[in-house]
N, C-alpha and C positions, 0 to 999 in steps of 0.2 A: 354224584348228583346228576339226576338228568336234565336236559336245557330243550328251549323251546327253540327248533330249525325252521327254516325254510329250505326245499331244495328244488331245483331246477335244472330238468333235464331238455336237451333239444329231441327231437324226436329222428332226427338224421343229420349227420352231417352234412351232408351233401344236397339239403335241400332244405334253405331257411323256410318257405312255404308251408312246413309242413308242421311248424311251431315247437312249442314245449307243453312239458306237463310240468305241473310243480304242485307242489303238497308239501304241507307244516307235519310236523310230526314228535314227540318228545322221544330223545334218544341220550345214550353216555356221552357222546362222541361227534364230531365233524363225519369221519366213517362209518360210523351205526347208521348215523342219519343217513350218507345218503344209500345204504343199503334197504335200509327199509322203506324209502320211496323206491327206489330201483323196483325192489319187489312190488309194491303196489299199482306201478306201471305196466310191468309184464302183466297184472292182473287183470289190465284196464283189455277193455275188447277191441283200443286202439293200436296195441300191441303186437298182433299178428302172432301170437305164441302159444303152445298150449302150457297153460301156467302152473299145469296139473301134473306135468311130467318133471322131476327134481332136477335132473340135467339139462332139459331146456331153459328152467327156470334159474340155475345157477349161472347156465354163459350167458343168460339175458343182463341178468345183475351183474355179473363181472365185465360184460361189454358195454354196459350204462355209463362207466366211468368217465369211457371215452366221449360219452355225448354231456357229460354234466357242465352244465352252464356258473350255475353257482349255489353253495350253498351258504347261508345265512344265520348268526345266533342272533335270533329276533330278540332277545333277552338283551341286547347290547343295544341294541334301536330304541328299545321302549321311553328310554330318559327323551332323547329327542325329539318322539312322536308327542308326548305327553306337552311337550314345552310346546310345542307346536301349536296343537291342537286347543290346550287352557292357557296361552300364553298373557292374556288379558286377568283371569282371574290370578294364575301365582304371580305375577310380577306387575301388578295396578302401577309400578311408581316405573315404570318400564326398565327398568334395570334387572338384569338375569344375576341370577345365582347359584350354587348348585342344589340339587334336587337331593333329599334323603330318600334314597328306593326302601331301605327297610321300614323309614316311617309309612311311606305310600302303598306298601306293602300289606300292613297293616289297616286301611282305609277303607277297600271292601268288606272284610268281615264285618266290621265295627258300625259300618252304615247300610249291612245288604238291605234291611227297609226300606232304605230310600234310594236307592242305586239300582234294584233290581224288580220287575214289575211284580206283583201278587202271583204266585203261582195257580193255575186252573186247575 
C-alpha cells in the first residue's frame, strides 16, 4: 500500500545558505520516496543538470542520498495535527483520548457537502 511522505533534501552540503528542496509525494517505501523527490529535483532548474540525459539523472538521484535531510510518513503526524488543530471541538470536557483514524477516515466522503466548497 502506498503512504503519504515528505522528503527533504539540502541542496549541498557544504553550504547551509543554499537551503532545501522538499516535496510530499505517494510512494511503497521510505526509498521509493526519497527517489522520486531526488528525481523531481534534478528536474527542478535549480539543479544544475541536464535531467534529460539518464546517466546524469541516475548519479543525480544516487548522490541525493547524501544530501537528504529527512524523510517523513505524514500518515503517522496526521493523528497529532488533527488533535491539535480541533482540539476544542473532540475533547470539550479537555481530556484527550484516542482518535479512530478509520472512523475519521470515513468522514470526508460522508460529509464532502459540507466540507468542501461547490465546485465551478
Amino acid at each position: 500500500m502506498r503512504k503519504f511522505y515528505e522528503v527533504c533534501f539540502r541542496w549541498n552540503n557544504n553550504d547551509s545558505e543554499e537551503g532545501t528542496f522538499t516535496e510530499t509525494t505517494f510512494a511503497n517505501d521510505e526509498d521509493d520516496a526519497e527517489k522520486i523527490v531526488a528525481t523531481s529535483m534534478a528536474h527542478s532548474s535549480d539543479s544544475g543538470i541536464n535531467a534529460d540525459d539518464p546517466d546524469a539523472l541516475a548519479r543525480y538521484v544516487a548522490e541525493a542520498s547524501d544530501r537528504l535531510e529527512y524523510v517523513t510518513d505524514l500518515q503517522l503526524s496526521i493523528p497529532h495535527h488533527i488533535e491539535s488543530v480541533f482540539f476544542d471541538e473532540l475533547y470539550p470536557d479537555g481530556k484527550r483520548r484516542q482518535l479512530n483514524m478509520e472512523a475519521l477516515a470515513e468522514l470526508p466522503g460522508e460529509h464532502r457537502d459540507r466540507v468542501l466548497a461547490p465546485a465551478r
